[in-house]
C-alpha positions as CSV (number, residue, x, y, z in Angstrom):
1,X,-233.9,80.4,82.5
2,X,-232.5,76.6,82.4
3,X,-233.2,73.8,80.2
4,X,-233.7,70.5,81.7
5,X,-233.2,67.1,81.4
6,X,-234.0,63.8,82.7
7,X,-231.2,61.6,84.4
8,X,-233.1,58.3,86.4
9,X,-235.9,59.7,88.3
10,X,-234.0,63.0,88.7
11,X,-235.3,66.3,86.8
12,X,-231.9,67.9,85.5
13,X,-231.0,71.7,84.9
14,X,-228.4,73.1,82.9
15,X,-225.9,73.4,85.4
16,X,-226.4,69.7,86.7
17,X,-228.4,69.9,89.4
18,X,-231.4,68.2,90.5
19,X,-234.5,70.3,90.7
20,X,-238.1,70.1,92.4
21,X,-240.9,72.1,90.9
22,X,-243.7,73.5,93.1
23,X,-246.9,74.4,91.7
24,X,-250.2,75.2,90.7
25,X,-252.5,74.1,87.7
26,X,-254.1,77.0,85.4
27,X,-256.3,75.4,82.9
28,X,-257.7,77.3,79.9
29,X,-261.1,75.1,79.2
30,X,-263.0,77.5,77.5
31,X,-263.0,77.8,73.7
32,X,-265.9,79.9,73.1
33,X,-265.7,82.7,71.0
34,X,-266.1,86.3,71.8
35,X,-268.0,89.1,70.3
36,X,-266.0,89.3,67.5
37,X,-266.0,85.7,66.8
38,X,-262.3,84.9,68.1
39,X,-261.5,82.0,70.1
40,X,-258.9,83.6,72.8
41,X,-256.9,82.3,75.9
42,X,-258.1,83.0,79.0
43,X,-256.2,82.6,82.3
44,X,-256.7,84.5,85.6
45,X,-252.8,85.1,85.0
46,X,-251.2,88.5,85.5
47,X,-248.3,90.3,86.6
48,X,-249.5,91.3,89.9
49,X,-250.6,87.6,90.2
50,X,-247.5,86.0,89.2
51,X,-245.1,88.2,91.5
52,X,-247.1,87.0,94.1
53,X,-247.0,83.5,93.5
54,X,-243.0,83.4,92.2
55,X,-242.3,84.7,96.1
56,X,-244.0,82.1,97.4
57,X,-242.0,79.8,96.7
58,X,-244.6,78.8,93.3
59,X,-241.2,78.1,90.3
60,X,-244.0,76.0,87.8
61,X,-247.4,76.1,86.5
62,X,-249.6,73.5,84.5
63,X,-250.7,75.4,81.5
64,X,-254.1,74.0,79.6
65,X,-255.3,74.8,76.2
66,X,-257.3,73.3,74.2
67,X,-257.5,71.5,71.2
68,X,-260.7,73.4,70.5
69,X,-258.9,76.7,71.1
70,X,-256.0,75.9,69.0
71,X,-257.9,74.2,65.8
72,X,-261.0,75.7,65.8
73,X,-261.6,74.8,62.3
74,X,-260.0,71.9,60.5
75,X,-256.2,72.5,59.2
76,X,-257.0,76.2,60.4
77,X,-254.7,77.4,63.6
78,X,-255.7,80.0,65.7
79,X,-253.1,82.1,65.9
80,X,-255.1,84.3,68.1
81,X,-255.3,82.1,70.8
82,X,-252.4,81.1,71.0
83,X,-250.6,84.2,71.1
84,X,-252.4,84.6,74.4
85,X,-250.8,81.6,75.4
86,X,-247.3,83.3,74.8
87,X,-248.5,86.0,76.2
88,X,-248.9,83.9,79.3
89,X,-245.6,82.4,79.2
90,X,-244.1,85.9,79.1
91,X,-245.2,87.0,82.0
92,X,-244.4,83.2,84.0
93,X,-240.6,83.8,82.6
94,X,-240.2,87.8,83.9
95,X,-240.8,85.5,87.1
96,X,-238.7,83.2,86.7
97,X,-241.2,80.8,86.6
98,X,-241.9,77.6,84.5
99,X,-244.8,76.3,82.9
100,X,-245.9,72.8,81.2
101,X,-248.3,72.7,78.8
102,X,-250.8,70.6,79.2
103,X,-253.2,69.7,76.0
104,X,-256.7,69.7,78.0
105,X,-259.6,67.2,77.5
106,X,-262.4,66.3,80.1
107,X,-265.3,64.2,78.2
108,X,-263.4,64.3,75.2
109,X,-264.8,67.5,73.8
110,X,-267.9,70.3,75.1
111,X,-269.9,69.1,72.2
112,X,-270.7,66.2,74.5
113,X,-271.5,67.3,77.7
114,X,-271.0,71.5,78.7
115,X,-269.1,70.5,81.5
116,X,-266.4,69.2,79.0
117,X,-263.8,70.6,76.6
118,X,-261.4,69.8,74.6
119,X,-261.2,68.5,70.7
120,X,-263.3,70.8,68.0
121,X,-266.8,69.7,67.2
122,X,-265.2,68.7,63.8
123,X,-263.1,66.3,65.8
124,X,-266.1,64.5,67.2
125,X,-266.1,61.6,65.0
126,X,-269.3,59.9,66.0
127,X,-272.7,62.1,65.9
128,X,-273.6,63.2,69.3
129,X,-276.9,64.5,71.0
130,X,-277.2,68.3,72.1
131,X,-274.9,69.1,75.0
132,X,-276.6,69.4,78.0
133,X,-275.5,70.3,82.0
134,X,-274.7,66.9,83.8
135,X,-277.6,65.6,86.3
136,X,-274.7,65.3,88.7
137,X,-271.2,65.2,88.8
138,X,-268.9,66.8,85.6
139,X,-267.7,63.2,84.6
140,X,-271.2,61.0,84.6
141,X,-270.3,60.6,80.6
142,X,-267.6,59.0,81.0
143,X,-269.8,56.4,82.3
144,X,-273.2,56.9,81.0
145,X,-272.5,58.1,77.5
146,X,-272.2,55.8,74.4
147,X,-271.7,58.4,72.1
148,X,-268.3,59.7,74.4
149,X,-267.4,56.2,74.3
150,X,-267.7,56.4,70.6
151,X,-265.7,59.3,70.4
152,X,-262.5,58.0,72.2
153,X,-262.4,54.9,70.3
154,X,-262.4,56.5,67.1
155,X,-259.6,58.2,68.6
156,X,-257.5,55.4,69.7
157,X,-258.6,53.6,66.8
158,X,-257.2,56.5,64.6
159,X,-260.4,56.6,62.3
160,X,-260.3,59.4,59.5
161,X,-261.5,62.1,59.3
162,X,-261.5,64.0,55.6
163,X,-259.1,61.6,54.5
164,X,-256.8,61.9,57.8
165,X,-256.6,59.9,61.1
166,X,-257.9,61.7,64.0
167,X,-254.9,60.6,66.1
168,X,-252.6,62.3,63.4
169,X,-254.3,65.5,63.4
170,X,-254.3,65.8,66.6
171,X,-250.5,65.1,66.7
172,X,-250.1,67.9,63.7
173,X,-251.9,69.6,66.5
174,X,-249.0,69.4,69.0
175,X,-246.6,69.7,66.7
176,X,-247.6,73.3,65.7
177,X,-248.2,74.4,69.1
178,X,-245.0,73.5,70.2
179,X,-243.0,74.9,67.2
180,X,-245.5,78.1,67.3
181,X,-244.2,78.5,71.2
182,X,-240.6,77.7,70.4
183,X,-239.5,80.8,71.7
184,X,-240.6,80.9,74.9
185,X,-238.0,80.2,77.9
186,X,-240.0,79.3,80.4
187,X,-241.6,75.9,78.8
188,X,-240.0,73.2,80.4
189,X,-242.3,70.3,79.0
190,X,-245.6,69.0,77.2
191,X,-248.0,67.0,78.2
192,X,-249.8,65.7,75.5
193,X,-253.0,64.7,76.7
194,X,-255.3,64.9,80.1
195,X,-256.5,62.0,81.6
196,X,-257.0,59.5,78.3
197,X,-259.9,57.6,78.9
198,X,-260.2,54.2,77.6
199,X,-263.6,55.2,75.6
200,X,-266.3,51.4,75.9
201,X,-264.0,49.5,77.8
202,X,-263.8,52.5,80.0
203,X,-267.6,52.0,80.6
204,X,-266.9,48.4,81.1
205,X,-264.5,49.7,84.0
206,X,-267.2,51.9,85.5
207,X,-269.8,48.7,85.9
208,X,-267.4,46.4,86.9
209,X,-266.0,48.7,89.6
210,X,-269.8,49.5,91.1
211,X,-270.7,45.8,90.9
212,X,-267.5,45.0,92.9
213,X,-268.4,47.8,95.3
214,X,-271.5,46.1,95.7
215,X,-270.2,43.0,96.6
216,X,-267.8,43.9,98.8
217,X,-269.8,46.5,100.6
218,X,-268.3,49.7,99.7
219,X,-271.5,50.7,98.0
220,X,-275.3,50.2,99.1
221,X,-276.6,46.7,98.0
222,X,-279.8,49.5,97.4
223,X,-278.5,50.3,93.9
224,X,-279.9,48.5,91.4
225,X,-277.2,46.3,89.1
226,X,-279.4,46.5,86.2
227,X,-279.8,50.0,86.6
228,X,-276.3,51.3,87.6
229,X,-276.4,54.7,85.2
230,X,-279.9,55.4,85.9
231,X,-278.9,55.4,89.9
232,X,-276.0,57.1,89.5
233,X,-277.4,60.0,87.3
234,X,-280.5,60.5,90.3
235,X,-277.6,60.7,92.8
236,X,-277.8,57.4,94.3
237,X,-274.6,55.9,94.3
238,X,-273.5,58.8,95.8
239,X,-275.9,58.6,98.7
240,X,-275.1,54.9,99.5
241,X,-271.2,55.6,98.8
242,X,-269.1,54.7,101.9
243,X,-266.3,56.6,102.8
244,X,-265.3,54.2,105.1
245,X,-261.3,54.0,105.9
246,X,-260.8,50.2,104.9
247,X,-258.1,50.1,102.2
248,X,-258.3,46.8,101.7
249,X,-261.7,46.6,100.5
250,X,-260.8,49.9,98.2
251,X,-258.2,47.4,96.7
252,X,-260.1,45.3,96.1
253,X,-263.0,47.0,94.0
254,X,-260.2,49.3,92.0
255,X,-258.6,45.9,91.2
256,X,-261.9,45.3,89.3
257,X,-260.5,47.8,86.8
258,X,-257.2,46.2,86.6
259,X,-257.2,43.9,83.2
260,X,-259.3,46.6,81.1
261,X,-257.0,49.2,81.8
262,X,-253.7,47.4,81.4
263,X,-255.5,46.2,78.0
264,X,-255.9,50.3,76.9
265,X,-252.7,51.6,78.5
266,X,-250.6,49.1,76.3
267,X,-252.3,48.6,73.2
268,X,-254.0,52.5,72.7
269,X,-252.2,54.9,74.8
270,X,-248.7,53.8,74.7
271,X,-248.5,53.9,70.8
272,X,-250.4,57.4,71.0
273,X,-247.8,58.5,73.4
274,X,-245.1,57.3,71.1
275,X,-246.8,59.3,68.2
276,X,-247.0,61.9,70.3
277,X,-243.8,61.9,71.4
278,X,-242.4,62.0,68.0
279,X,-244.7,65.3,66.9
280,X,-242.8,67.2,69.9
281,X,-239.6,66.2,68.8
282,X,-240.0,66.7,65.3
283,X,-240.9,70.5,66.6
284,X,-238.3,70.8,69.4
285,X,-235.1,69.7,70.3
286,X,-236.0,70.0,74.5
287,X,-238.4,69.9,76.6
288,X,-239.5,67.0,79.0
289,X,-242.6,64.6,78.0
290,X,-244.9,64.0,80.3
291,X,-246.4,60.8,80.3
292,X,-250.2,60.6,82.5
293,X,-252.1,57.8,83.6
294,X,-255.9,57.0,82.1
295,X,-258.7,58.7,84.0
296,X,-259.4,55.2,86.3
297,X,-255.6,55.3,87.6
298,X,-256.6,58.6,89.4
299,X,-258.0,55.8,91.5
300,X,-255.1,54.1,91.8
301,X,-255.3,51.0,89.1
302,X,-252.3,50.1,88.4
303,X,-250.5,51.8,85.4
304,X,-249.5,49.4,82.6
305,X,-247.7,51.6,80.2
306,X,-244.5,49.6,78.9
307,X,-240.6,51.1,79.5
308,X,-241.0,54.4,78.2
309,X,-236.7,53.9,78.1
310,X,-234.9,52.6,74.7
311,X,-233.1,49.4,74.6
312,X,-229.9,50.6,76.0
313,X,-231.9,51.6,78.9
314,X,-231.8,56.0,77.6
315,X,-234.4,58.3,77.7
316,X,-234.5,59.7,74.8
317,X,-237.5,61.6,74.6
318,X,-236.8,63.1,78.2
319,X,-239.9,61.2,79.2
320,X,-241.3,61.6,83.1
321,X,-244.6,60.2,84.6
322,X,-247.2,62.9,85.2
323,X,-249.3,60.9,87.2
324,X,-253.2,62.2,88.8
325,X,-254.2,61.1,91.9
326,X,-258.0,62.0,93.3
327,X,-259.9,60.1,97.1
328,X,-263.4,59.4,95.9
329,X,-264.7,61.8,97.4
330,X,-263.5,64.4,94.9
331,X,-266.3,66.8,93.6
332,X,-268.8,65.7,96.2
333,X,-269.6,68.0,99.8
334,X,-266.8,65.1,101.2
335,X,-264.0,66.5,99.6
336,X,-262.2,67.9,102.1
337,X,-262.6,65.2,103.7
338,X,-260.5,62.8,101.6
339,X,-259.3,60.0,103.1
340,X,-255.2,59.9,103.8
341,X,-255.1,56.0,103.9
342,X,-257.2,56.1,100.5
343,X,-254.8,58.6,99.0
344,X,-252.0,56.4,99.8
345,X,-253.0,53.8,98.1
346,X,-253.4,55.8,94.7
347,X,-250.3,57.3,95.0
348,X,-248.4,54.0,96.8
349,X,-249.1,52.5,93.2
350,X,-248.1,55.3,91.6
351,X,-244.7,54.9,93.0
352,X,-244.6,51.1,92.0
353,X,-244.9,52.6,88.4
354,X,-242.1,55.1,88.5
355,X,-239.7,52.2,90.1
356,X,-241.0,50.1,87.1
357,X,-240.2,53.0,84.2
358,X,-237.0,54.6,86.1
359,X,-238.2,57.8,85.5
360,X,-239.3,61.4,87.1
361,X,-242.5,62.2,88.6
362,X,-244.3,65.7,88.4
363,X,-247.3,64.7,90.1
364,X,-249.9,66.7,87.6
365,X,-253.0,66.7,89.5
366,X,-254.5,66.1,92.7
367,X,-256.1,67.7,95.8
368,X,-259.3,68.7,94.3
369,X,-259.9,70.9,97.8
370,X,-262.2,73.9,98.3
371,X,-261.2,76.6,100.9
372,X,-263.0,77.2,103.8
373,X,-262.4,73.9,105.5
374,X,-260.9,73.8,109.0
375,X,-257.8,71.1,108.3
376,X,-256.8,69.1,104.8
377,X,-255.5,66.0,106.5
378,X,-255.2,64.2,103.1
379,X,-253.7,67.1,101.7
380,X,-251.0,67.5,103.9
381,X,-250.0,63.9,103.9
382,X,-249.7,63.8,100.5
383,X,-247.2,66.7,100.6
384,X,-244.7,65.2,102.9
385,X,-245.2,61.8,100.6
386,X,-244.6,63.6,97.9
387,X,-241.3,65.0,99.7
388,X,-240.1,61.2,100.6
389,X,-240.3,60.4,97.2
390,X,-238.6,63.4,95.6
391,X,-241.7,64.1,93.3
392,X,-242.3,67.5,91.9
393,X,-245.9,68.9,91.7
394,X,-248.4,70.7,90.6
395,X,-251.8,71.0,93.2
396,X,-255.6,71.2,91.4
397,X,-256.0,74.2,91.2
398,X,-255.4,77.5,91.6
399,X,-258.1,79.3,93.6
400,X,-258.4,83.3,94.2
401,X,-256.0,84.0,97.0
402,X,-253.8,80.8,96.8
403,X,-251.6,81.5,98.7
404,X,-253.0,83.1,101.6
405,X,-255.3,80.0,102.0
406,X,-254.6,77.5,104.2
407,X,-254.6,75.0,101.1
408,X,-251.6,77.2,100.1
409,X,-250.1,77.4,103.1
410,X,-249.3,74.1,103.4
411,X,-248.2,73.7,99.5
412,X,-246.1,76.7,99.8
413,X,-243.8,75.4,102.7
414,X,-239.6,74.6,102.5
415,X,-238.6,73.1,99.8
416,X,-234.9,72.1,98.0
417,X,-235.5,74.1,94.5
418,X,-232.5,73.1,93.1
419,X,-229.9,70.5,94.7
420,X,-226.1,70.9,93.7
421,X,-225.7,66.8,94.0
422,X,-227.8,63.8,94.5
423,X,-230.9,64.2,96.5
424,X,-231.0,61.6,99.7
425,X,-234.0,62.9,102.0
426,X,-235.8,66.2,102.3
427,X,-239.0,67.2,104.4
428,X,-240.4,69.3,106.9
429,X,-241.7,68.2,110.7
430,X,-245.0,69.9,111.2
431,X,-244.9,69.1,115.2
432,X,-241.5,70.5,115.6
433,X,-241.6,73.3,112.9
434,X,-238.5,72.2,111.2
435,X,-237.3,71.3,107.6
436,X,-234.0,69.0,106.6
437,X,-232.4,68.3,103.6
438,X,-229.4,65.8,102.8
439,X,-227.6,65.4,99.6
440,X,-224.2,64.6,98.3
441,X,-222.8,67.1,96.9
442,X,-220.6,67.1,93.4
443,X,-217.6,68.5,92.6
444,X,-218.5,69.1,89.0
445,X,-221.4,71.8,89.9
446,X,-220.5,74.6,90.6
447,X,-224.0,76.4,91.4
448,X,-225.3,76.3,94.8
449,X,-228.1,74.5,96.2
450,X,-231.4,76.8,96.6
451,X,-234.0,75.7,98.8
452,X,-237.0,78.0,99.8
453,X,-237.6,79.7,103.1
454,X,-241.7,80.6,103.5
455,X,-240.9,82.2,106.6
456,X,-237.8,84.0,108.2
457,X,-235.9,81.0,110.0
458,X,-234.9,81.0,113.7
459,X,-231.8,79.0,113.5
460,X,-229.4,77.4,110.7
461,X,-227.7,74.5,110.5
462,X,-225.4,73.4,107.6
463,X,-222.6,71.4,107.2
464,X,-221.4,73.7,104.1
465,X,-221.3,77.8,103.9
466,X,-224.8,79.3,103.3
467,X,-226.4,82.9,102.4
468,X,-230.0,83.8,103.4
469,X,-231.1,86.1,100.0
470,X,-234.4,88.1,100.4
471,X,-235.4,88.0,96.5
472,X,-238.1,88.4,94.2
473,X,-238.4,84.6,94.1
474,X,-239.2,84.5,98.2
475,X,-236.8,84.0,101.0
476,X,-233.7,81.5,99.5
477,X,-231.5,79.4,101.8
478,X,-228.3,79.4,99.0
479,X,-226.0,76.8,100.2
480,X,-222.0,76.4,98.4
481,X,-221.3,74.0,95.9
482,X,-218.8,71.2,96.8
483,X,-218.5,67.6,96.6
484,X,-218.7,65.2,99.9
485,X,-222.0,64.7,102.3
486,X,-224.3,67.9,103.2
487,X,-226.9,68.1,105.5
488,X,-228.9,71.5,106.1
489,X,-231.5,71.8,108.9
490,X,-233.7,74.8,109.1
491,X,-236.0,75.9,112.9
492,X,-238.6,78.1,112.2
């Protein structure tokens, strides 16, 4: 398997050409122990399951452990668990497939609320109340709870714990997990932590964001300002919440958000990224970094993190942008019905950030679907966006049958899996059934370009010499290196 680099907003393999990655998250939150009392990594990954997915065109996977799950107990690693995880990574490389990992948090740990996960209960800095199910959606602490508030700005704020600052153990975290999985092939990167939320200013964000909906109408004037946690938690802010396609009043309530976030992203995160950044490194000479927005720019406030490039303009650290994307309608009975002008938005600023930092994009969440639904019209604009920017991918989440749903379907369609030059266009036509790519080519690569077939093709065109290879990996359109203008248009 390759090693890759970063070169401008290009992902880089070993033999110099520009890849995409396809894929699918599998996220480990549980870190409860079994009958034996070992904590142990669970995934619905098998053989049988990754076959299936490497021939449909599936070459990467978002890979989430726990902090919980790794460091159980303080300074003690769990070696246990994270075998499992190279167990995992075994059977993604027999497939030729890739994987990220991704160091999972969702409410900063499940010793605030059981519907979140990530750090130990040792990790919890502040005291906390007993756990208990959420009244109504998985993330009302991050708006509702001091005490989750508490526990992220100890965090950012690096407090001690038995003599050591949280931050740091957490990057001694990384830094073992990466060095423990050294010898796995088919880890192409780290992301080094889900979703960082801002902690009080990130209730600060919350109340300034419903206020704005109020006044601007997005949300029912019904809901009572002085009682904006108490409504949500009985369900009525999402009972008056309008789904209504006007993007410029979205805009304007996310920009509500704007100066608190920009205030977190460069004063908290970006140092922690750095920090992070250096515990990889110290473990590992490869591997991209993935750099992800704060939970609020799932909305689509703008990212502030500064150039994540030295002062020569290098990227030393192989750093990308990993950025989530979510319509508000995420986690409600509306969420396949997400909003394509919404969604553009979220990820129209997204792009404004990676022209900013210069950098890749492996788009690391989004969707948020459930099968069953008749058509996914946000979800299939966001693929062929994510096509016209050259962005790799990898869809929330994997579901039993991926990719015989029609969520898969449309994830798992043609694709350029590695380019022999420099990308200029790719996408599919979904009205006339056809997909085009156009690159120019190098004379210094000497592999071919691959791009993936998810169905036999009717007719060909290509201004180089081609192969059609039924392989384990799917159907691959393999088209001959060579320098000078290609263009390759496939009629299914």
């Amino acid at each position: 398997m390759s090693e890759f680099t970063t070169k401008g907003t290009a992902f880089v393999d070993s033999k110099g050409r520009q890849r995409i990655f396809n894929g699918v998250n599998f996220v480990c939150k549980s870190a409860k122990p079994d009958a034996d009392g070992a904590i142990r990594f669970k995934t619905d990954i098998t053989d049988e399951l990754m076959a299936e997915l490497a021939r449909n065109g599936i070459n990467i996977i978002r890979l989430g452990v726990t902090w919980e799950g790794i460091e159980p107990k303080m300074d003690e690693y769990n070696t246990v668990y994270l075998d499992g995880v190279k167990n995992t990574l075994d059977i993604c490389e027999k497939y030729g497939v890739y994987a990220f990992i991704d160091w999972h948090q969702d409410l900063f740990s499940c010793h605030n609320l059981t519907s979140g996960d990530g750090a130990p209960k040792w990790a919890c800095a502040r005291s906390l109340e007993k756990p208990h199910d959420p009244y109504l959606i998985w993330a009302e602490g991050y708006f509702a709870y001091p005490g989750i508030h508490k526990c992220f700005d100890a965090f950012w704020n690096n407090e001690p714990v038995c003599g050591r600052g949280i931050q740091d153990r957490y990057c001694d975290m990384i830094a073992y997990t990466v060095k423990y999985l050294s010898g796995s092939n088919a880890v192409m990167g780290y992301d080094v932590m889900n979703e960082p939320f801002p902690g009080s200013d990130g209730g600060k964000v919350f109340r300034r964001l419903v206020i704005r909906g109020i006044e601007t109408g997005l949300l029912s004037r019904r809901i009572d300002r002085k009682k904006i946690i108490a409504d949500l938690l009985t369900g009525r802010v999402m009972d008056a919440l309008s789904v209504a396609d006007d993007s410029l009043v979205y805009h304007r309530v996310i920009g509500a958000g704007n100066e608190l976030i920009k205030k977190f992203d460069t004063e908290k995160y970006y140092p922690f990224l750095m920090r992070a950044a250096r515990a990889v490194r110290e473990a590992a000479d490869g591997g991209i970094i993935f750099a992800e927005n704060s939970y609020y720019s799932n909305l689509g406030i703008p990212y502030g993190v500064p150039a994540l490039r030295d002062e020569n303009g290098g990227n030393p650290y192989d750093f990308a942008f990993a950025p989530h994307g979510y319509d508000i309608t995420v986690d409600t009975p509306l969420t396949n019905e997400a909003s394509p002008h919404r969604v553009n938005h979220i990820f129209d600023e997204h792009e404004r950030s990676q022209k900013r930092l210069g950098i890749p994009v492996l788009v690391g969440e989004w969707g948020g679907m459930v099968d069953g639904g008749e058509k996914y019209p946000a979800l299939e604009y966001l693929v062929d966006k994510f096509d016209r920017n050259k962005w790799s991918q990898t869809y929330w989440h994997y579901i039993n049958n991926f990719t015989s749903t029609k969520i898969g379907r449309i994830i798992c369609r043609a694709y350029p899996m590695a380019v022999a030059g420099e990308i200029k266009y790719y996408g599919s036509d979904r009205v006339l059934n056809t997909f085009t790519l156009s690159y120019t080519g190098s004379s210094v690569i000497k592999a071919p370009t691959v791009i993936y077939l998810p169905s036999e093709p009717k007719k060909i065109y290509s201004t180089k010499k081609y192969t059609v290879k039924d392989t384990p990996n799917g159907l691959l359109l393999q088209v001959n290196a060579g320098k000078g203008e290609c263009v390759v248009k496939v009629e299914f």
